[in-house]
ZAVEXTI-212578 format. One record per atom (N, C-alpha, C, O): residue number from 1; atom name; x, y, z. Coordinates in pm, 1 decimal, padded with zeros to 6 digits, always signed. Layout:
# residues N
+-----+------+----------+----------+----------+
! pos ! site !        x !        y !        z !
+-----+------+----------+----------+----------+
! NUM !   CA !        X !        Y !        Z !
...
+-----+------+----------+----------+----------+
END
This chain:
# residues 84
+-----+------+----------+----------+----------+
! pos ! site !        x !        y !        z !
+-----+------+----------+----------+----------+
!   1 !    N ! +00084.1 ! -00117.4 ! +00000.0 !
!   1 !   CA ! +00000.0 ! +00000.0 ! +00000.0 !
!   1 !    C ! +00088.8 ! +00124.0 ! +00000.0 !
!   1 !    O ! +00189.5 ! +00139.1 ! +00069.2 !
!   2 !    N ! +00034.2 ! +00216.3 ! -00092.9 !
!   2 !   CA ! +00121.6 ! +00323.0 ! -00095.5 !
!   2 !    C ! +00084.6 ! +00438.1 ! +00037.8 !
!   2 !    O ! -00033.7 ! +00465.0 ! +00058.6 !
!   3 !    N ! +00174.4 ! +00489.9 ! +00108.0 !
!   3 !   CA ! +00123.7 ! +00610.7 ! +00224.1 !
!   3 !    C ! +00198.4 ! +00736.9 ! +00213.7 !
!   3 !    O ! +00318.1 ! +00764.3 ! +00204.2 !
!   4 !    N ! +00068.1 ! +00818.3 ! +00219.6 !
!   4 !   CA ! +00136.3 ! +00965.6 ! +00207.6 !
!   4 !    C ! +00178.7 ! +00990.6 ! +00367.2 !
!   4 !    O ! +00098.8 ! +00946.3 ! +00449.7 !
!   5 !    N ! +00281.7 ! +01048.7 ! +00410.4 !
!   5 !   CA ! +00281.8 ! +01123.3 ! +00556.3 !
!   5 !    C ! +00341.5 ! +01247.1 ! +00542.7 !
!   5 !    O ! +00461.8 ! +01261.6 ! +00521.1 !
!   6 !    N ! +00217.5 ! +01386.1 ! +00561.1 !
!   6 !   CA ! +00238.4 ! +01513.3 ! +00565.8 !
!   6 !    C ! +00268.1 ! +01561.2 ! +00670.5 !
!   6 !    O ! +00202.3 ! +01522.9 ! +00767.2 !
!   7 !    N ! +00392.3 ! +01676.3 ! +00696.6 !
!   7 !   CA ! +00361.5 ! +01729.6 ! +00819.8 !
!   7 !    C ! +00377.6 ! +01847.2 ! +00846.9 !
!   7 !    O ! +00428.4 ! +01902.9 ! +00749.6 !
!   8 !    N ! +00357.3 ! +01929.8 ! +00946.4 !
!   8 !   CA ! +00394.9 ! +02059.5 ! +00926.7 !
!   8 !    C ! +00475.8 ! +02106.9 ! +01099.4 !
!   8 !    O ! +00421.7 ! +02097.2 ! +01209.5 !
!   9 !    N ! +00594.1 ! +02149.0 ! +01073.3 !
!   9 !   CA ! +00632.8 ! +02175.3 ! +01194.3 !
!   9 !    C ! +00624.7 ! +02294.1 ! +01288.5 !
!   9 !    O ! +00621.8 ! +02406.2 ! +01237.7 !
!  10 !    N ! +00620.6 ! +02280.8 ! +01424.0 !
!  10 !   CA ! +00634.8 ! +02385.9 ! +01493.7 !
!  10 !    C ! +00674.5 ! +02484.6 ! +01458.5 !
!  10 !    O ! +00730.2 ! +02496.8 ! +01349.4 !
!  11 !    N ! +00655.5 ! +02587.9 ! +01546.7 !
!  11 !   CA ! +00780.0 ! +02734.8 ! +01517.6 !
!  11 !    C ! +00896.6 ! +02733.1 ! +01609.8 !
!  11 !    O ! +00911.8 ! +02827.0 ! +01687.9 !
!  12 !    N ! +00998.9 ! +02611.3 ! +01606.3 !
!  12 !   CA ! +01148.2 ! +02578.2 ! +01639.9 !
!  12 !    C ! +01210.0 ! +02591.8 ! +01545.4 !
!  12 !    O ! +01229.2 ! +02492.0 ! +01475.9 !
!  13 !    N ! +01264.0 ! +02716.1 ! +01506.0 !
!  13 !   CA ! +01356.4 ! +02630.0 ! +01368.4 !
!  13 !    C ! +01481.7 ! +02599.1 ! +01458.6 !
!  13 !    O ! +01543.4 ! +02505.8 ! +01407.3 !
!  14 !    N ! +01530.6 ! +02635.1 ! +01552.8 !
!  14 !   CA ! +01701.1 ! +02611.1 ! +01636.5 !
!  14 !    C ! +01645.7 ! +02494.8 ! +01634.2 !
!  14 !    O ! +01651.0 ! +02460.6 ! +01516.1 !
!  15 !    N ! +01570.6 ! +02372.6 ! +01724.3 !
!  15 !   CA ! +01523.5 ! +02242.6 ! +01723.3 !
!  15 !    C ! +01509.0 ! +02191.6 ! +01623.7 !
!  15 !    O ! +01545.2 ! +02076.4 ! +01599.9 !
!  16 !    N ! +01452.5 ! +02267.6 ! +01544.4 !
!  16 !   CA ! +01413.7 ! +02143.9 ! +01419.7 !
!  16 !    C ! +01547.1 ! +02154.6 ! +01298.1 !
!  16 !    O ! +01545.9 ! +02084.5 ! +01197.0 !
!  17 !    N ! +01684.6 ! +02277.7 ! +01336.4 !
!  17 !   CA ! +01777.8 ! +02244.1 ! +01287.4 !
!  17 !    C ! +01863.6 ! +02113.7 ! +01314.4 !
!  17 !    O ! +01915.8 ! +02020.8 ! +01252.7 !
!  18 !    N ! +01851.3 ! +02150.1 ! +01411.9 !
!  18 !   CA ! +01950.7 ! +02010.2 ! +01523.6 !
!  18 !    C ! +01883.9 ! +01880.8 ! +01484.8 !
!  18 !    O ! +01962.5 ! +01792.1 ! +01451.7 !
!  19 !    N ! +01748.6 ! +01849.5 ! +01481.5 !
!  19 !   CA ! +01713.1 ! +01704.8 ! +01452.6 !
!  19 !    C ! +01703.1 ! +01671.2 ! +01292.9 !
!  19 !    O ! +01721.2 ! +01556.7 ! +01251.5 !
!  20 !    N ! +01675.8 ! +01769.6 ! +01216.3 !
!  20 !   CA ! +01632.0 ! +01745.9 ! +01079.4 !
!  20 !    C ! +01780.0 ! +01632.9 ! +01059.4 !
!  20 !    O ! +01737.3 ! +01519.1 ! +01078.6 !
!  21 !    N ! +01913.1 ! +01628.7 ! +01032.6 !
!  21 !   CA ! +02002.0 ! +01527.0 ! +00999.6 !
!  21 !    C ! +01938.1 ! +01402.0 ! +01060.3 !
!  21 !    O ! +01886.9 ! +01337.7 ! +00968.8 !
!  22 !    N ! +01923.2 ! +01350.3 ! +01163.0 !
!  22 !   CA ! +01814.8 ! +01245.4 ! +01274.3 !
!  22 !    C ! +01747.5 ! +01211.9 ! +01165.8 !
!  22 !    O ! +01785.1 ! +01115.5 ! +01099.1 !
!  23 !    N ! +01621.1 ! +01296.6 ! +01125.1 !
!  23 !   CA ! +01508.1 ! +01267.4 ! +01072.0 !
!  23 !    C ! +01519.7 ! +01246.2 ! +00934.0 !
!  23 !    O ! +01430.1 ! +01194.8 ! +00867.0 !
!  24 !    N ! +01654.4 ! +01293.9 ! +00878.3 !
!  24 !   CA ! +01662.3 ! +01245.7 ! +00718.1 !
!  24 !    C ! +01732.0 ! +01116.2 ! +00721.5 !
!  24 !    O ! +01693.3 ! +01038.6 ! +00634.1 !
!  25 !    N ! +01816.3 ! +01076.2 ! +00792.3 !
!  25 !   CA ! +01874.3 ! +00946.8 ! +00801.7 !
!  25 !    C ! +01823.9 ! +00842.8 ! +00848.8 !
!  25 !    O ! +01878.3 ! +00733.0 ! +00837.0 !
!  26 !    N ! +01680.7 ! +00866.9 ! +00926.4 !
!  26 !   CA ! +01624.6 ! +00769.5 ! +00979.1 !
!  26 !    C ! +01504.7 ! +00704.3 ! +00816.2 !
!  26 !    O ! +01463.3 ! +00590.9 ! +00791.7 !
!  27 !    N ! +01487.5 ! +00820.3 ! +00749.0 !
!  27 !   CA ! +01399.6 ! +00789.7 ! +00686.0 !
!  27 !    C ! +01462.9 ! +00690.3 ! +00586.4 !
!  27 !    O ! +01409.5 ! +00581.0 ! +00567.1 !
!  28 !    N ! +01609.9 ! +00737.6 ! +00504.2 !
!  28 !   CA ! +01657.7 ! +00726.0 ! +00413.8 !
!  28 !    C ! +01753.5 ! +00542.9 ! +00478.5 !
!  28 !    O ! +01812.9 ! +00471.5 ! +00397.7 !
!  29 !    N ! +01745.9 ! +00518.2 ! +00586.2 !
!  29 !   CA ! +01789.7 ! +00413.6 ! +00609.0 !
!  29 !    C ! +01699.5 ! +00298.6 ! +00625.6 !
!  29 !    O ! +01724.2 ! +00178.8 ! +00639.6 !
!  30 !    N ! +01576.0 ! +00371.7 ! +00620.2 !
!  30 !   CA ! +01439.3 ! +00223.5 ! +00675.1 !
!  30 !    C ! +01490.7 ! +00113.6 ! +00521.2 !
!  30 !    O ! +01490.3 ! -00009.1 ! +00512.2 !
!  31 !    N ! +01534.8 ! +00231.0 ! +00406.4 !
!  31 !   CA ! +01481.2 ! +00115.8 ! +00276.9 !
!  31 !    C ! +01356.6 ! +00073.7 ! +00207.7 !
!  31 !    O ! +01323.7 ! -00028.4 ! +00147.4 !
!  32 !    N ! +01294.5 ! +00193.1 ! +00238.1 !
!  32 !   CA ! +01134.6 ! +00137.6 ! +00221.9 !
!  32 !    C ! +01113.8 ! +00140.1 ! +00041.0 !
!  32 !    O ! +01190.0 ! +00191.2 ! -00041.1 !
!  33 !    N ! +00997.0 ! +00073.7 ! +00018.4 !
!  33 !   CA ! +00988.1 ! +00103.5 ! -00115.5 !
!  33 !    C ! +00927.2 ! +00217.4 ! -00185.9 !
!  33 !    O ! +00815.4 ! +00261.4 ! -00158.7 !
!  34 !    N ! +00989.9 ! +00254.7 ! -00259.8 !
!  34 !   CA ! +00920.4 ! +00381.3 ! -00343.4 !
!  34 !    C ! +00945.9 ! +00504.1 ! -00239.7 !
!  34 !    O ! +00843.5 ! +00572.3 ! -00237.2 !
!  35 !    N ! +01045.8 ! +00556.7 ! -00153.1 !
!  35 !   CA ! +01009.5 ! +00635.1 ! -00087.0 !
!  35 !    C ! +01076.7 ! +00757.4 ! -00141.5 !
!  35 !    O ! +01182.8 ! +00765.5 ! -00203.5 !
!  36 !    N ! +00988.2 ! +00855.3 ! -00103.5 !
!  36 !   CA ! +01033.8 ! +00993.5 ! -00167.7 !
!  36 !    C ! +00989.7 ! +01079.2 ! -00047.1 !
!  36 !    O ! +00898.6 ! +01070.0 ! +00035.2 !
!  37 !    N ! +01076.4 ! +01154.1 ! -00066.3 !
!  37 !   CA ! +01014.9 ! +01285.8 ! +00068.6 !
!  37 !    C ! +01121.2 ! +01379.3 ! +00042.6 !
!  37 !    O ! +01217.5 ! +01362.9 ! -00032.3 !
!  38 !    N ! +01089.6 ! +01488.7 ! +00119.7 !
!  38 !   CA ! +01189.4 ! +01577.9 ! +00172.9 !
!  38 !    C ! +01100.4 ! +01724.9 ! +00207.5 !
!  38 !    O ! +00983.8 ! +01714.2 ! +00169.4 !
!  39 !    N ! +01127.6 ! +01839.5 ! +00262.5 !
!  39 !   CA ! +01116.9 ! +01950.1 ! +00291.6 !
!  39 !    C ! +01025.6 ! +02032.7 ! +00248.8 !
!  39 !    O ! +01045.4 ! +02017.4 ! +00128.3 !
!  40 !    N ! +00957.2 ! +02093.9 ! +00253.8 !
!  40 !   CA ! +00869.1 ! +02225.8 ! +00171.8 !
!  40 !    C ! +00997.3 ! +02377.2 ! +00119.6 !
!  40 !    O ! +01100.4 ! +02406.7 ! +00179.9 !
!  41 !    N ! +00975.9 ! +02402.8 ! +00071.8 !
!  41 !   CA ! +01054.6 ! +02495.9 ! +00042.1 !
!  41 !    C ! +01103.9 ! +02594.7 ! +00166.3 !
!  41 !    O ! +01217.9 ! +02619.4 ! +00205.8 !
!  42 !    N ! +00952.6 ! +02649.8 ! +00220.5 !
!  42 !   CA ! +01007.4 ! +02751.5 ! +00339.6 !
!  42 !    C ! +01000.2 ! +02671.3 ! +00479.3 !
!  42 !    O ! +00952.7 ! +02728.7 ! +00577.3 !
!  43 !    N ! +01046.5 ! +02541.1 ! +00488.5 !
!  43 !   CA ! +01053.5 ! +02459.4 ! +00565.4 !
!  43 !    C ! +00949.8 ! +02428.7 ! +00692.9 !
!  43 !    O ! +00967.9 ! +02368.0 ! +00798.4 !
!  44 !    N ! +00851.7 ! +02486.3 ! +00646.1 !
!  44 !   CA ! +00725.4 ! +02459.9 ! +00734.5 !
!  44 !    C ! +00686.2 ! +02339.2 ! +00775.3 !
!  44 !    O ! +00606.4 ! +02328.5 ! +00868.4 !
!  45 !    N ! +00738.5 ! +02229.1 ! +00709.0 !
!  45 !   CA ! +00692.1 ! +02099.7 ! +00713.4 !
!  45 !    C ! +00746.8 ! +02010.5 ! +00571.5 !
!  45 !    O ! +00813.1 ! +02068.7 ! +00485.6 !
!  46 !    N ! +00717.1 ! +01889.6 ! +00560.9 !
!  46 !   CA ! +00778.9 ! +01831.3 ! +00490.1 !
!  46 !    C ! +00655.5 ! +01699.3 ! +00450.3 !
!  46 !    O ! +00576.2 ! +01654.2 ! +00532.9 !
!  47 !    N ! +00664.7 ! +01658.3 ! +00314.8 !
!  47 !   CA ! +00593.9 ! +01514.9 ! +00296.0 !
!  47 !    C ! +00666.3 ! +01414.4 ! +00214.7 !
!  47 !    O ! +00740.7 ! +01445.7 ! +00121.8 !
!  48 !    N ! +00647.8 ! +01319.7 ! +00244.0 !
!  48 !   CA ! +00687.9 ! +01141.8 ! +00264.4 !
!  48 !    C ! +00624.6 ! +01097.0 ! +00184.1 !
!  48 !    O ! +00511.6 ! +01145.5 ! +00188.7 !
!  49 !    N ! +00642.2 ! +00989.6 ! +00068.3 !
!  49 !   CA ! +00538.7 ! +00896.4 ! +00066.6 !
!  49 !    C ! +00655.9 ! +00765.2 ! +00044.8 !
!  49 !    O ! +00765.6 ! +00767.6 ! -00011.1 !
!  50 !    N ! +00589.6 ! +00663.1 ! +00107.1 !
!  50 !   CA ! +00642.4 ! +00519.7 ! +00086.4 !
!  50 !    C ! +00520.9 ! +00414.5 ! +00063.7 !
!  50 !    O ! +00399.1 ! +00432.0 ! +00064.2 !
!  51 !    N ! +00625.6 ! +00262.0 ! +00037.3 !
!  51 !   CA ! +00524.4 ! +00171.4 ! +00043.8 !
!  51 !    C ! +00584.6 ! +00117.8 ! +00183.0 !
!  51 !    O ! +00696.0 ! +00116.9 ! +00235.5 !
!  52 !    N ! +00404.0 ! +00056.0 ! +00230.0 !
!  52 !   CA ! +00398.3 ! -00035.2 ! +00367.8 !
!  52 !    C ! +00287.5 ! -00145.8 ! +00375.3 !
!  52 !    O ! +00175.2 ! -00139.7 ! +00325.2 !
!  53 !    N ! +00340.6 ! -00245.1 ! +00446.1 !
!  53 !   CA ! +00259.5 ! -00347.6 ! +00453.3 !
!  53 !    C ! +00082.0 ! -00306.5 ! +00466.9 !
!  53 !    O ! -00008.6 ! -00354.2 ! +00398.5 !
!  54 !    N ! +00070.2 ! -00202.0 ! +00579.3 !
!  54 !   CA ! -00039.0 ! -00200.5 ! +00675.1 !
!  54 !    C ! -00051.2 ! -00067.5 ! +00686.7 !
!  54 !    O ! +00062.6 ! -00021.2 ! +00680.4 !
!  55 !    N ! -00139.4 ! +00027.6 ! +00702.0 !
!  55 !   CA ! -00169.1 ! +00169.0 ! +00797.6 !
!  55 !    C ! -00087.4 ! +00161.8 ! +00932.1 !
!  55 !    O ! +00004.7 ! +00239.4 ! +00957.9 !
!  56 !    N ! -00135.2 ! +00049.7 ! +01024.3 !
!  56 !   CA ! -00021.3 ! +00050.8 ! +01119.6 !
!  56 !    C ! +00078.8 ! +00015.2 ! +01120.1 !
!  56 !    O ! +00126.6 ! +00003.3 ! +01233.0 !
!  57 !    N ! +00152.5 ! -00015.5 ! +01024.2 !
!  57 !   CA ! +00308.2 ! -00076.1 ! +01005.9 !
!  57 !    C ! +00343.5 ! +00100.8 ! +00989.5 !
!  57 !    O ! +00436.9 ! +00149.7 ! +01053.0 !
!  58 !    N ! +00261.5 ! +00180.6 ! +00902.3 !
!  58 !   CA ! +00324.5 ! +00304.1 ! +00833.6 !
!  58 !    C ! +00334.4 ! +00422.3 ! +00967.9 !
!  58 !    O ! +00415.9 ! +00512.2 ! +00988.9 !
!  59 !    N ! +00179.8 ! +00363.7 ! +01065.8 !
!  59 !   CA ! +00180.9 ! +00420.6 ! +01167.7 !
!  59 !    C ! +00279.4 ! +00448.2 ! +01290.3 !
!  59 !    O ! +00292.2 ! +00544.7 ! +01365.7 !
!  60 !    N ! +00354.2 ! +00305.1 ! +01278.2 !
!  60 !   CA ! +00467.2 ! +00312.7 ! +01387.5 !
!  60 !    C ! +00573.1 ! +00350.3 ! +01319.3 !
!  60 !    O ! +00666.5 ! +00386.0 ! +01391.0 !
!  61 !    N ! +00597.3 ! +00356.3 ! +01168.6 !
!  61 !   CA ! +00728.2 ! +00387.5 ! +01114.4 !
!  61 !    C ! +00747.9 ! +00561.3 ! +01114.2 !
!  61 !    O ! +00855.4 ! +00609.1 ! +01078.2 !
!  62 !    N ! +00644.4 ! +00640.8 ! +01153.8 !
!  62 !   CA ! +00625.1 ! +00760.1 ! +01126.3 !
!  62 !    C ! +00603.7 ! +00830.7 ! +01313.2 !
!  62 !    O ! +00631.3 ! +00946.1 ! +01346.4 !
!  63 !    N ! +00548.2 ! +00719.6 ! +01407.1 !
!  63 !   CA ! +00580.4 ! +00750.6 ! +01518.5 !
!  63 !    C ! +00712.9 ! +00769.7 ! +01588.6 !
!  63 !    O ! +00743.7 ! +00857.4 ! +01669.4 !
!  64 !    N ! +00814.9 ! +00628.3 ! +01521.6 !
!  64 !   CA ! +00927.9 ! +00647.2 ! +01525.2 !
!  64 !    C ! +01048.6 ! +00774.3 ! +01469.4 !
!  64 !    O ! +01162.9 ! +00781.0 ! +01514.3 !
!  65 !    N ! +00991.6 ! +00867.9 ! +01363.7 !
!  65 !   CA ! +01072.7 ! +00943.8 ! +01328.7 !
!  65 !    C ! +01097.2 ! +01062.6 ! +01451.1 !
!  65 !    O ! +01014.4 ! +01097.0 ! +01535.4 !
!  66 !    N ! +01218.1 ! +01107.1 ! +01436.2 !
!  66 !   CA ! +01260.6 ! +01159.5 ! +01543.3 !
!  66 !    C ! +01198.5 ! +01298.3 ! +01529.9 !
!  66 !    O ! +01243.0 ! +01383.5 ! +01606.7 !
!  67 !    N ! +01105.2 ! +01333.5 ! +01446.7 !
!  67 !   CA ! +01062.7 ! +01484.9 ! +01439.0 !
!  67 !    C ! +00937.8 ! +01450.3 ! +01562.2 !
!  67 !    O ! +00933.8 ! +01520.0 ! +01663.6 !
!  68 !    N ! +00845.4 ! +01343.8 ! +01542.2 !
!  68 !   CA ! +00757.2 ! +01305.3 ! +01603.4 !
!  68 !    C ! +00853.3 ! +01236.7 ! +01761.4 !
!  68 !    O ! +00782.2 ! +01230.4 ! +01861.7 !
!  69 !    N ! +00957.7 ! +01203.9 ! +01773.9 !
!  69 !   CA ! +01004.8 ! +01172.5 ! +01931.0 !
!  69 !    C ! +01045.4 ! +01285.9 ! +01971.0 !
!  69 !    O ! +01043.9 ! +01290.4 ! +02094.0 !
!  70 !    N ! +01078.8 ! +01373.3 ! +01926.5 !
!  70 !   CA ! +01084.9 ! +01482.3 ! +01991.2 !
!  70 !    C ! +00986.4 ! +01596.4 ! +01993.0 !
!  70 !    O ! +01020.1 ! +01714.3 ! +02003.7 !
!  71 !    N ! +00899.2 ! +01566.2 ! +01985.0 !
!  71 !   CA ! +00801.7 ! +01686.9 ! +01948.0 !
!  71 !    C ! +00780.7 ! +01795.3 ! +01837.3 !
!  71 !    O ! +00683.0 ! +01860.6 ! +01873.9 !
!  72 !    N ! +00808.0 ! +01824.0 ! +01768.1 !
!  72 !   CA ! +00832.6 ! +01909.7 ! +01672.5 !
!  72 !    C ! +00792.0 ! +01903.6 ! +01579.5 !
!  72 !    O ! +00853.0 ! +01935.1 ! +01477.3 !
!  73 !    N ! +00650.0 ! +01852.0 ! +01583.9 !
!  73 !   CA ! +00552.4 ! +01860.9 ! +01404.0 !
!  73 !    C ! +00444.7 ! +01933.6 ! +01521.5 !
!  73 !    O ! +00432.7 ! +01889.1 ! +01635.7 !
!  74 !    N ! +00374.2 ! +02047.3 ! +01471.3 !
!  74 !   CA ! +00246.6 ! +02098.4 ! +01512.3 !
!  74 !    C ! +00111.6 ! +02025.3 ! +01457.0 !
!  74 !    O ! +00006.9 ! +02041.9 ! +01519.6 !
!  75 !    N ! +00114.4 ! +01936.1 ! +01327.3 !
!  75 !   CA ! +00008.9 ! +01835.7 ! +01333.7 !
!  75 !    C ! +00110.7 ! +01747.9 ! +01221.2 !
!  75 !    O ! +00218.6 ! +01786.9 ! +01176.4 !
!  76 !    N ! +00045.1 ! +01626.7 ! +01193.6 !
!  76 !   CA ! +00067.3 ! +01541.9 ! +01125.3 !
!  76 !    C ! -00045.9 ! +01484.5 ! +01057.4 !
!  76 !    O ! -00156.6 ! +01511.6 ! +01103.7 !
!  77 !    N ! -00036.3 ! +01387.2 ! +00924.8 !
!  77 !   CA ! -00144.6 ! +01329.3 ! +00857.0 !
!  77 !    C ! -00065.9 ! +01164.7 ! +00826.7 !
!  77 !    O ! +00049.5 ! +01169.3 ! +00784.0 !
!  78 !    N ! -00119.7 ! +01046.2 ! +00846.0 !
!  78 !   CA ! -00056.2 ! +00957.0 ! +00780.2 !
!  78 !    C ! -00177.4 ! +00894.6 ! +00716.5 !
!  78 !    O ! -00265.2 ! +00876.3 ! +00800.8 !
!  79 !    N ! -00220.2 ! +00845.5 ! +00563.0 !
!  79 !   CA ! -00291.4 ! +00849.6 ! +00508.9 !
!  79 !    C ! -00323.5 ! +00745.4 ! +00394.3 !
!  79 !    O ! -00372.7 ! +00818.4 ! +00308.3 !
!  80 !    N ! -00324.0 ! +00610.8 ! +00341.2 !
!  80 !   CA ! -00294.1 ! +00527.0 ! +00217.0 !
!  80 !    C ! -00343.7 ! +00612.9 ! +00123.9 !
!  80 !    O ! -00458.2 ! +00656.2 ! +00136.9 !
!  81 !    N ! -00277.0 ! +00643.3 ! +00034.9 !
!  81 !   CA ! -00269.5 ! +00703.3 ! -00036.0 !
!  81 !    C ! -00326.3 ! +00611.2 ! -00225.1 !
!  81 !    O ! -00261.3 ! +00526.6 ! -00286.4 !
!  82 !    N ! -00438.7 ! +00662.4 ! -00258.0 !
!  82 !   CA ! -00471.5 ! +00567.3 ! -00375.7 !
!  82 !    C ! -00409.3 ! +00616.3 ! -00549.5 !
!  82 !    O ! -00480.6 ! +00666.2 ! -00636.5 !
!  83 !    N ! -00307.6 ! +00594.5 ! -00558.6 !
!  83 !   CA ! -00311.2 ! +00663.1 ! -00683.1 !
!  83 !    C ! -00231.6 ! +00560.2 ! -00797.3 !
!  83 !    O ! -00166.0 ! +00463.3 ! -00758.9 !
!  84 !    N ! -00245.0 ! +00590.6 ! -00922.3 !
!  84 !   CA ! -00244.0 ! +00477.7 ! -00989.3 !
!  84 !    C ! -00080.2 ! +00468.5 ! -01071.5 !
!  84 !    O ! -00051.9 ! +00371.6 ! -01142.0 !
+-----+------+----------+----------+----------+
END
């Protein structure tokens, strides 16, 4: 199943300088399939999409990112995403 995960971060940028390396290496090391992501331009937030077994397989892989262990998304979306 393909999953989008949108997010948009706090107003930390000193914090969310320091973890963003964390949060790109965690993503870029899972290996997932098809995954693409990175940044918004004025760094407000950033979107993901990969493939995952399950909603909750994608659910804990996105709980685990260190933007979400440390606090620093003001909301999040994780979502299967249908597109062809």
């Amino acid at each position: 199943m393909r999953i989008l995960y949108f997010y948009v971060m706090r107003d930390t940028p000193d914090r969310v300088r320091t973890v963003a390396p964390s949060h790109a290496t965690y993503w870029r090391e899972l290996g997932l399939g098809h995954y693409l992501g990175g940044p918004f331009a004025d760094r407000s937030g950033g979107l993901i999409t990969f493939q995952a077994g399950s909603l909750p397989e994608a659910e804990q892989l996105v709980f685990d990112d260190p933007f979400v262990q440390e606090d620093l998304l003001e909301q999040r979306w994780v979502k299967e995403w249908a597109i062809d």
